[in-house]
DSSP file (Angstrom, degrees, kcal/mol; ACC not computed):
  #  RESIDUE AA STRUCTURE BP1 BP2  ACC     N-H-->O    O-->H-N    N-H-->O    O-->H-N    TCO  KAPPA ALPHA  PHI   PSI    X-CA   Y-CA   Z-CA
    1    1 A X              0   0    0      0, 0.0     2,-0.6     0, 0.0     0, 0.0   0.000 360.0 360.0 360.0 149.7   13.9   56.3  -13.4
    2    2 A X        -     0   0    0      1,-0.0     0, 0.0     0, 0.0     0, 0.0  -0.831 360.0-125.9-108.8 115.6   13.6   58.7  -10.6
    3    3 A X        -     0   0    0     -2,-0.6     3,-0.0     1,-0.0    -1,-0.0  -0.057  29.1-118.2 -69.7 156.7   15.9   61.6   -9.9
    4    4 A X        -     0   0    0      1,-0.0     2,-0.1     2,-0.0    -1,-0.0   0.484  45.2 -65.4 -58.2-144.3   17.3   61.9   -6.4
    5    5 A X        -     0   0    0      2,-0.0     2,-0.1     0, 0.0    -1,-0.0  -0.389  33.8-128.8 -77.8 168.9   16.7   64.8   -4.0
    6    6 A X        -     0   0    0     -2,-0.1     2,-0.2    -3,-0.0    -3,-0.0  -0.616  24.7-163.1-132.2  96.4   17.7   68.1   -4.5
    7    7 A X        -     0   0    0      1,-0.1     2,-0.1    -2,-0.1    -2,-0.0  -0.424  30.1-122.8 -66.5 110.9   19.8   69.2   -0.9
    8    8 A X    >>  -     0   0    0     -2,-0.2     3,-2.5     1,-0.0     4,-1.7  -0.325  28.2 -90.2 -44.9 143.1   20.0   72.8   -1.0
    9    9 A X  H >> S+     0   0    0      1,-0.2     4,-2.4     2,-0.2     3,-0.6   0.745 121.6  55.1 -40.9 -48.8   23.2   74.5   -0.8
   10   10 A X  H 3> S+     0   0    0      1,-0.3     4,-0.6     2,-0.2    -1,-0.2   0.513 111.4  46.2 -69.5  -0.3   23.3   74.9    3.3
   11   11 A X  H <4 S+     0   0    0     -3,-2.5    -1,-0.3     2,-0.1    -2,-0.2   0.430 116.7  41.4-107.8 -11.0   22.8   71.2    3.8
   12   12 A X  H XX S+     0   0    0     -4,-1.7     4,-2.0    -3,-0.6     3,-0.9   0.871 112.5  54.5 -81.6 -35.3   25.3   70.2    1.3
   13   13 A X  H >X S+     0   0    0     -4,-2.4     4,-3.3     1,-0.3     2,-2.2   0.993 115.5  42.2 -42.0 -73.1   27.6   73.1    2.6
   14   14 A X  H 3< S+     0   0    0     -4,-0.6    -1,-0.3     1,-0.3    -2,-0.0  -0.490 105.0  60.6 -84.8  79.6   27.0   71.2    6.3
   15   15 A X  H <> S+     0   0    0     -2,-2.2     4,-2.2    -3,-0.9    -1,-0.3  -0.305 111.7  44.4-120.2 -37.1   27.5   67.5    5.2
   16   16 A X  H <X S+     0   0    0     -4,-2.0     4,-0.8    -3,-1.5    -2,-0.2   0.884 108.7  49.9 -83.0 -26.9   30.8   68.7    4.1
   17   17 A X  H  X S+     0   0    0     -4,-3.3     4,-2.7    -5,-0.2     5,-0.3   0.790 116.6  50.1 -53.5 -46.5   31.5   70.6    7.2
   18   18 A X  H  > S+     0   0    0      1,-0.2     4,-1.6     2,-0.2    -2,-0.2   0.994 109.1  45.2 -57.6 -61.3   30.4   67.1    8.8
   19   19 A X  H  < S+     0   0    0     -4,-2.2    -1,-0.2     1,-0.2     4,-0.2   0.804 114.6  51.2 -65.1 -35.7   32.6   64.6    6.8
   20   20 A X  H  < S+     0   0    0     -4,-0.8     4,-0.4    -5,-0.2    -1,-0.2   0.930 112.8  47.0 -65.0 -45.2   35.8   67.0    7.3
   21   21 A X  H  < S+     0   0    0     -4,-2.7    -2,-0.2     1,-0.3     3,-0.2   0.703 108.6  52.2 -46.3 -39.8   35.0   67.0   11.1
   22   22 A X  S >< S+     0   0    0     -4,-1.6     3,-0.7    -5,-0.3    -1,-0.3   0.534 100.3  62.3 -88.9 -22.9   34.6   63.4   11.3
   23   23 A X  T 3  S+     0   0    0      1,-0.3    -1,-0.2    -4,-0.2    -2,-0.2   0.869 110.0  50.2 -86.0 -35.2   38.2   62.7    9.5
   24   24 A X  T 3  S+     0   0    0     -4,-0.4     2,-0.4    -3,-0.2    -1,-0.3   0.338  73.6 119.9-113.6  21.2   39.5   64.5   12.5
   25   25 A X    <   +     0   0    0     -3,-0.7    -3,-0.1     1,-0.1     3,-0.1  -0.665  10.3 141.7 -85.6 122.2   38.1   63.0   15.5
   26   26 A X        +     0   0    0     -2,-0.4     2,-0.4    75,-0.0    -1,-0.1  -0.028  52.6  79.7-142.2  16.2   40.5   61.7   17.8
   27   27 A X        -     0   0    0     77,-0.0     2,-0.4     2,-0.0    74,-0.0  -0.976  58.8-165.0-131.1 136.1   38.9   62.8   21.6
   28   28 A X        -     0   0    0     -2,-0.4     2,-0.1    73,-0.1    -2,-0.0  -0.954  17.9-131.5-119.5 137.4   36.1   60.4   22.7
   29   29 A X        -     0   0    0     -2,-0.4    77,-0.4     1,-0.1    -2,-0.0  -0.588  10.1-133.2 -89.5 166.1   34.0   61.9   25.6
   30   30 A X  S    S+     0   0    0     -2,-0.1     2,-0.5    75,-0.1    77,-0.1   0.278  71.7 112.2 -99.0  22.9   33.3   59.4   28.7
   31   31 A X  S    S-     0   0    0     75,-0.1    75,-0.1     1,-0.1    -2,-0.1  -0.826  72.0-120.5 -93.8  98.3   29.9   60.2   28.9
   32   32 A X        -     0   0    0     -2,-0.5     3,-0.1     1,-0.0    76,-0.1  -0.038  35.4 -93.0 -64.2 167.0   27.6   57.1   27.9
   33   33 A X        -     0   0    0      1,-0.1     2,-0.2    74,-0.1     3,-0.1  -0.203  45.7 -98.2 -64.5 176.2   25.1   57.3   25.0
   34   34 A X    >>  -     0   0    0      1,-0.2     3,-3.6     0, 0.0     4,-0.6  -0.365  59.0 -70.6 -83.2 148.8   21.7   58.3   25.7
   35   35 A X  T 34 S-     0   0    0      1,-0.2    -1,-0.2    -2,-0.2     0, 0.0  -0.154 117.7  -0.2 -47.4 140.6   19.0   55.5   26.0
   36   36 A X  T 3> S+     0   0    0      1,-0.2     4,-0.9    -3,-0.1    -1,-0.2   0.688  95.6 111.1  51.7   8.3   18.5   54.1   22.8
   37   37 A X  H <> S+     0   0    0     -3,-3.6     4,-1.4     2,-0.2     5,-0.2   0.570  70.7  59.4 -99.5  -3.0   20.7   56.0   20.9
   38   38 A X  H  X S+     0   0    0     -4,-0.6     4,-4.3     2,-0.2     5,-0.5   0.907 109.1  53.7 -67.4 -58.8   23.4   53.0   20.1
   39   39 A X  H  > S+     0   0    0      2,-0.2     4,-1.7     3,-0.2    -2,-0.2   0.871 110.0  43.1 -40.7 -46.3   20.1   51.2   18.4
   40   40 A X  H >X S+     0   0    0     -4,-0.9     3,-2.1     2,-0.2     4,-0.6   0.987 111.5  56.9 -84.0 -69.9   19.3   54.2   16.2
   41   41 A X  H >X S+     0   0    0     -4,-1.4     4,-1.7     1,-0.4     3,-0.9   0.796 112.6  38.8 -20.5 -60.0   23.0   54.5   15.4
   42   42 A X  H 3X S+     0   0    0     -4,-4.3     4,-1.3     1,-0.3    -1,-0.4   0.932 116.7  57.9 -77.9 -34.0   23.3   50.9   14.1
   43   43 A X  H << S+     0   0    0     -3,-2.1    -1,-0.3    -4,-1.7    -2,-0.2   0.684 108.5  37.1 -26.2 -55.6   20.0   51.7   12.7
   44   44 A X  H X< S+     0   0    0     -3,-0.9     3,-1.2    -4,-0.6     4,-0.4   0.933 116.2  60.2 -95.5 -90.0   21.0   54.8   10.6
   45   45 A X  H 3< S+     0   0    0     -4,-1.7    -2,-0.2     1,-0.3    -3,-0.1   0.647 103.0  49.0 -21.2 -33.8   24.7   52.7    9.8
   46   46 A X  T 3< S+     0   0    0     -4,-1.3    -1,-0.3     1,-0.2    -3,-0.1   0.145  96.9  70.6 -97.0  40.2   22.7   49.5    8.0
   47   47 A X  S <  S+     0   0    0     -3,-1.2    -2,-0.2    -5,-0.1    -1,-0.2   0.495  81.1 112.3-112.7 -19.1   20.9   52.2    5.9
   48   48 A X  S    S-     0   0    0     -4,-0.4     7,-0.2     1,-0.1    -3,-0.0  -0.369  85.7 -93.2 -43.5 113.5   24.6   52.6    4.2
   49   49 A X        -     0   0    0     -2,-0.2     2,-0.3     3,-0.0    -1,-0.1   0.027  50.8-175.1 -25.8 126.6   24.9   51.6    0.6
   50   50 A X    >   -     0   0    0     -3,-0.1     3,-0.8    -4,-0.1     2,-0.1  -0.839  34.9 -96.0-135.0 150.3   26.1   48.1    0.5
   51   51 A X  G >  S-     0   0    0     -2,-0.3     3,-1.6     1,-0.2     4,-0.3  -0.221 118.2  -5.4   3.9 112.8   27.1   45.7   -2.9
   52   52 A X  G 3  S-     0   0    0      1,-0.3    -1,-0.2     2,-0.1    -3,-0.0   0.716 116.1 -79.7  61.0   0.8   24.0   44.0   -3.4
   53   53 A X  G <  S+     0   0    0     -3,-0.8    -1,-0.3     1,-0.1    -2,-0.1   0.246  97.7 139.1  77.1 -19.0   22.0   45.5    0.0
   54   54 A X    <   -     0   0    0     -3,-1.6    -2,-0.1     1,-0.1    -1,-0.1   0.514  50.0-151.5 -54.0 -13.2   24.4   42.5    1.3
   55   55 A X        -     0   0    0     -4,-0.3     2,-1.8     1,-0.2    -1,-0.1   0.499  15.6-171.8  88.5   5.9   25.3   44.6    4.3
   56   56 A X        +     0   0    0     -5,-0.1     2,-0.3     2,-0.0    -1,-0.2   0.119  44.3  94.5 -60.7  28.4   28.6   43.3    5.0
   57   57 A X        -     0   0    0     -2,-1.8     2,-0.4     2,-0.0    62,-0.1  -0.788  50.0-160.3-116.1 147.7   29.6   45.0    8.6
   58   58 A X        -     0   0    0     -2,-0.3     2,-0.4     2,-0.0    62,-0.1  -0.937   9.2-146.3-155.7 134.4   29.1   43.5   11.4
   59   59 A X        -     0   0    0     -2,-0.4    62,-1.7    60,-0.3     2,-0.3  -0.974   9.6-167.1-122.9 128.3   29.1   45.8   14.8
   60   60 A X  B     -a  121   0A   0     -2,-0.4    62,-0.2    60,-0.1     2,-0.2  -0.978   7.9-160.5-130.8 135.7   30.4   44.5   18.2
   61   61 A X        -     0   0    0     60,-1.7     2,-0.3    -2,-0.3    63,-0.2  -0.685  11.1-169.1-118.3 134.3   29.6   46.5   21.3
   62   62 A X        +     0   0    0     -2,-0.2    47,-0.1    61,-0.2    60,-0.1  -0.884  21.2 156.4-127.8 101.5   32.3   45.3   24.1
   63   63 A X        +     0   0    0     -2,-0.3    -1,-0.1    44,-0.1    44,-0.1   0.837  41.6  97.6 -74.4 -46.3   31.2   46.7   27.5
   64   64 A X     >  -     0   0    0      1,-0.1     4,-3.1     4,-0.1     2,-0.9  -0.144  69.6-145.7 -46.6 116.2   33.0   44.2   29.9
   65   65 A X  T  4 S+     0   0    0      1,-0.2    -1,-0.1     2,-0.2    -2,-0.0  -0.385  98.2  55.5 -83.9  71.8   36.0   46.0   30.8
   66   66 A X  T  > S+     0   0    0     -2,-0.9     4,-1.7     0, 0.0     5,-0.3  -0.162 113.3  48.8 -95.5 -44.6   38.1   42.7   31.0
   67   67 A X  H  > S+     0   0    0      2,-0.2     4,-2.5     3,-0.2    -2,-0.2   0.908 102.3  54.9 -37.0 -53.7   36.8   42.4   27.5
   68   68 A X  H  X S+     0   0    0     -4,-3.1     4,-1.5     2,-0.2     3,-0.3   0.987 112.0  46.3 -61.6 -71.9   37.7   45.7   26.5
   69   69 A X  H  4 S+     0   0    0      2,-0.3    -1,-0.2     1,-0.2    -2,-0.2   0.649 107.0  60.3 -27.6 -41.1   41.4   44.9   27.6
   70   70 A X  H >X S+     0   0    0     -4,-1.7     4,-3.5     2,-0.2     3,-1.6   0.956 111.6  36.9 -25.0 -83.7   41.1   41.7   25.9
   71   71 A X  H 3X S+     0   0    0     -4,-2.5     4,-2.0    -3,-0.3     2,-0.5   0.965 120.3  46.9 -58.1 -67.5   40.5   43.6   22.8
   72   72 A X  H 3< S+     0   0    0     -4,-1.5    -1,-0.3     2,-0.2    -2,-0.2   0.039 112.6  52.1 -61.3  20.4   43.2   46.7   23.7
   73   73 A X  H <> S+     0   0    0     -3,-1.6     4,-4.7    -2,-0.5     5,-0.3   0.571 112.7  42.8-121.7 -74.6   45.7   44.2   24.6
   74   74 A X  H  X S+     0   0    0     -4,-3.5     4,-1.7     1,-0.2    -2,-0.2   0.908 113.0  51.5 -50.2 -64.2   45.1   42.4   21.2
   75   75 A X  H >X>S+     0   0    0     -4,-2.0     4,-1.5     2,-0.2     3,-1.1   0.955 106.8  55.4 -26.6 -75.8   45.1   45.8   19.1
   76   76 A X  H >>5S+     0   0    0      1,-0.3     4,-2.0     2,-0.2     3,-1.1   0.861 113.1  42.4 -37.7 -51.8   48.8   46.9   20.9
   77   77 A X  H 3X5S+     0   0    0     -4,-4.7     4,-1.1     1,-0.2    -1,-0.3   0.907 119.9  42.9 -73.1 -27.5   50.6   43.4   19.6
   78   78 A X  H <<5S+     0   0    0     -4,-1.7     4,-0.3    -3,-1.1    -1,-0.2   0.814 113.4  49.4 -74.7 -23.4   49.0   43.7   16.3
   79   79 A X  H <X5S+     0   0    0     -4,-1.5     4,-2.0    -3,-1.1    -2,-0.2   0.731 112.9  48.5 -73.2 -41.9   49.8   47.4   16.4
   80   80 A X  H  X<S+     0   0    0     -4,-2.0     4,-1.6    -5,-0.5    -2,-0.2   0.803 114.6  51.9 -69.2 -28.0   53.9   46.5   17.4
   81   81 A X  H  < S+     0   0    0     -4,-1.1    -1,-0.3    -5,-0.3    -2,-0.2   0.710 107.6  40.2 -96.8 -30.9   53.6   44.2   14.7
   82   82 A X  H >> S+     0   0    0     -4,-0.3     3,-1.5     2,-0.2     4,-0.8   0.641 109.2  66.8-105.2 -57.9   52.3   46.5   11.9
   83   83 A X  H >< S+     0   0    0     -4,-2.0     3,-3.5     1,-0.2    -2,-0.2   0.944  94.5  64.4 -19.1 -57.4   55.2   49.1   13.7
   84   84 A X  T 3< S+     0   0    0     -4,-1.6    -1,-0.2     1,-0.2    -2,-0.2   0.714  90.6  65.0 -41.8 -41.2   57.9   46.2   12.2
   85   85 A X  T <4 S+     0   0    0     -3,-1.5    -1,-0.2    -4,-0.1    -2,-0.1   0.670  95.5  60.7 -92.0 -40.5   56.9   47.1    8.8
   86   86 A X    <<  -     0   0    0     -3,-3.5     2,-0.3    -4,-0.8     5,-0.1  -0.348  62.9-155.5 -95.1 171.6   58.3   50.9    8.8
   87   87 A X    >   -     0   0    0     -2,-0.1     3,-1.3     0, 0.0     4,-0.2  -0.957  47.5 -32.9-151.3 167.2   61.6   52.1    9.2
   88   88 A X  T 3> S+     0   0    0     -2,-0.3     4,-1.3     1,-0.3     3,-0.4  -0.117 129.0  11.1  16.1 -91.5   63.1   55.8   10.5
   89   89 A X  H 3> S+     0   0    0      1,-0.2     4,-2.9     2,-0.2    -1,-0.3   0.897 129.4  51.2 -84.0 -23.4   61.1   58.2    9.6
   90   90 A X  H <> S+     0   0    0     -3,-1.3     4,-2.2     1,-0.2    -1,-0.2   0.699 112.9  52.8 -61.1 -21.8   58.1   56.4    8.4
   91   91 A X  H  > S+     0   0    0     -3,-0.4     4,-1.9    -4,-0.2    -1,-0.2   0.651 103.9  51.6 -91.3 -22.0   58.2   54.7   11.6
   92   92 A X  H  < S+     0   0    0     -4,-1.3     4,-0.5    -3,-0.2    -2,-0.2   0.963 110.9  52.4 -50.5 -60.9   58.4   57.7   13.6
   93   93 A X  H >X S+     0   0    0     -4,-2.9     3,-3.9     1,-0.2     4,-3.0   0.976 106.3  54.5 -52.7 -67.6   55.4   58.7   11.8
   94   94 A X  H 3< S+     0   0    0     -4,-2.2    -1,-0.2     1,-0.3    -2,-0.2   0.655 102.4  49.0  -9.3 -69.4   53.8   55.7   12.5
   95   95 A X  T 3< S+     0   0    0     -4,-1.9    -1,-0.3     1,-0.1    -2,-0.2   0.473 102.5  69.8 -71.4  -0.3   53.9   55.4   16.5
   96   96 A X  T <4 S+     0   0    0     -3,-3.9    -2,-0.2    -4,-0.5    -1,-0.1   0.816  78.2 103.9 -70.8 -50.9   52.6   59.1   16.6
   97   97 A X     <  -     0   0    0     -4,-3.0     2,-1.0     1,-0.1     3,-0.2   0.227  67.2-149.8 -64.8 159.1   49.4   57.9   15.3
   98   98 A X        +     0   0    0      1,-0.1    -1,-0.1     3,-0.0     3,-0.1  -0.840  33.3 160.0-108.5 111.1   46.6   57.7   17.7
   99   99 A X        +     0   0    0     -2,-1.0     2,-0.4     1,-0.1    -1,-0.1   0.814  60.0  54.6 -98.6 -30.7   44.8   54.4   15.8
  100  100 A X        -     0   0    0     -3,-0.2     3,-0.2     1,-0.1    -1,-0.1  -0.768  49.2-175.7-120.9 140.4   42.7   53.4   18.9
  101  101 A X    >>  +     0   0    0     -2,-0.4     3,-1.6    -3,-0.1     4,-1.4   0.564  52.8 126.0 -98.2 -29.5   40.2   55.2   21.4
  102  102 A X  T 34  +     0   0    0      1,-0.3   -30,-0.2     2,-0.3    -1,-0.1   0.190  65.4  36.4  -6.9 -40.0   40.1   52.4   23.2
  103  103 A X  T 34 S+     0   0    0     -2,-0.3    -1,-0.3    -3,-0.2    -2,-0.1   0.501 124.8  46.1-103.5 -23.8   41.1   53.8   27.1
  104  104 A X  T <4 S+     0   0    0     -3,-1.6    -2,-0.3    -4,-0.1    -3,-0.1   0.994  89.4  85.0 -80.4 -53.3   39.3   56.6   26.4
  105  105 A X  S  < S-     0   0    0     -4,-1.4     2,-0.5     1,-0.1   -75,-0.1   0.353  71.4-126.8 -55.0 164.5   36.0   55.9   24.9
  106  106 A X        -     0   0    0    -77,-0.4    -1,-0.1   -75,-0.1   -75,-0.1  -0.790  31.7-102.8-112.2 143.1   33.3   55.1   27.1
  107  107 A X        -     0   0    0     -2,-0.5     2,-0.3   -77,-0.1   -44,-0.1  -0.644  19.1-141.9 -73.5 139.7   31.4   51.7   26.4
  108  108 A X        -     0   0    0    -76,-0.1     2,-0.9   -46,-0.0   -76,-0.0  -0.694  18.2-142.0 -92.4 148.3   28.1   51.8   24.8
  109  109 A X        +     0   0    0     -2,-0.3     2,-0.3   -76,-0.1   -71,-0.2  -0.946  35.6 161.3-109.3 119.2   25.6   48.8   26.6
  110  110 A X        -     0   0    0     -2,-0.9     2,-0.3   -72,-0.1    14,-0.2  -0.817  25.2-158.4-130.4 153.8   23.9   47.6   24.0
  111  111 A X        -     0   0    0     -2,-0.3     2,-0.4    11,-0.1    10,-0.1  -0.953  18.0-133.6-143.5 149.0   22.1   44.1   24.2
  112  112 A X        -     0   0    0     -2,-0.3     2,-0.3     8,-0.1     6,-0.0  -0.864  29.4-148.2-104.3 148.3   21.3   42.4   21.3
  113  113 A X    >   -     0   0    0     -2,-0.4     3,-8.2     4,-0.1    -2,-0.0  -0.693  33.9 -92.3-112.9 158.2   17.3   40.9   21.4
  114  114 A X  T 3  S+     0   0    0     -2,-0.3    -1,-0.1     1,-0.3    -2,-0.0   0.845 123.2  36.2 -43.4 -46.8   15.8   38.1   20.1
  115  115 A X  T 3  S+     0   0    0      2,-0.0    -1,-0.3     3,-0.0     2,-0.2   0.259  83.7 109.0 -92.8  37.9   14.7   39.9   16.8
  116  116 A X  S <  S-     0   0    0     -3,-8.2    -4,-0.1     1,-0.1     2,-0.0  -0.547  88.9 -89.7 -96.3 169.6   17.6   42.0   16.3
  117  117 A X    >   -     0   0    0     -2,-0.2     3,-1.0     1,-0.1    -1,-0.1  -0.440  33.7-110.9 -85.1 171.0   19.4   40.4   13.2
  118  118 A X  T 3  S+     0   0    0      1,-0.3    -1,-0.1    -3,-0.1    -2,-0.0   0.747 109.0  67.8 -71.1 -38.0   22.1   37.7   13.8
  119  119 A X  T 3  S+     0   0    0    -62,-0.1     2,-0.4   -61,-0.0   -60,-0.3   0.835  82.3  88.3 -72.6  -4.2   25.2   39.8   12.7
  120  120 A X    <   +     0   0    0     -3,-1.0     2,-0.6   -62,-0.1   -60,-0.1  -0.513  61.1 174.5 -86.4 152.2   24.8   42.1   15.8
  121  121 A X  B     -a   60   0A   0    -62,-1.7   -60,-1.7    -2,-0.4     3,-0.1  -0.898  24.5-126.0-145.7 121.0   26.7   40.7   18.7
  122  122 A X        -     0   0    0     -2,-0.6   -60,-0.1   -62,-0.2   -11,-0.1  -0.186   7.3-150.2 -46.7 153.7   27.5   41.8   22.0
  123  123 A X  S    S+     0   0    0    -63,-0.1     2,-0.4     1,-0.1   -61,-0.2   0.400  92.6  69.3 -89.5 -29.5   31.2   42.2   24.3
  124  124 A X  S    S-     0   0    0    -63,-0.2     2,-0.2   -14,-0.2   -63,-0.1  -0.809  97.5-112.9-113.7 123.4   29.0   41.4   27.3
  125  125 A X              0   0    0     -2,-0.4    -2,-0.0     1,-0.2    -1,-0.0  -0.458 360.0 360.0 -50.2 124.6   27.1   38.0   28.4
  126  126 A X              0   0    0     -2,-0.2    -1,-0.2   -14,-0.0   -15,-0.0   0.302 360.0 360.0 -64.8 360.0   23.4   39.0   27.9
């Protein structure tokens, strides 16, 4: 059996810096991605340890802004609904959080192509 890498201290240092950062992101800029940088995202994303390589995440890019409403519509009743669950303060806490990016975030256009694998799926009619 073959030992892993060995990441020197200032790349483990900034992986951790990274993963803390990442916990706290709650501002989406409105600025679309760069050509071809959604593909290498989802790219870089199925290369994540999976059960069995079985891969189970499934990414869906919704550009159509009547889609995107669709979807933020559905989130808000599911959101009210989830609300019911807590009571005073817990419920306070609750409607502070910001769960969704959803009016901010910019849509990626992504298309899925004839050999891209079956679970990637589109918001937008191709």
């Amino acid at each position: 059996m073959t030992s892993g890498p060995n990441f020197p201290d200032q790349f483990r240092a900034g992986l951790v810096e990274l993963l803390l950062w990442r916990r706290g992101v709650r501002r989406f800029r409105p600025t679309p991605l760069s050509e071809g940088a959604l593909d290498q995202l989802l790219a870089l994303a199925a290369l994540a340890p999976s059960v069995g390589l079985s891969q189970p995440w499934r990414f869906v890019v919704v550009d159509s802004p009547e889609r995107r409403d669709a979807v933020r519509g559905c989130f808000e009743r599911c959101n009210a609904e989830a609300l019911q669950c807590f009571s005073g303060e817990r419920a306070a806490l609750y409607a502070q959080l910001k769960l969704a990016g959803l009016a901010e975030a910019r849509p990626a256009s992504w298309r899925s192509s004839p050999t891209a694998q079956p679970a990637r799926v589109t918001g937008s009619a191709a």
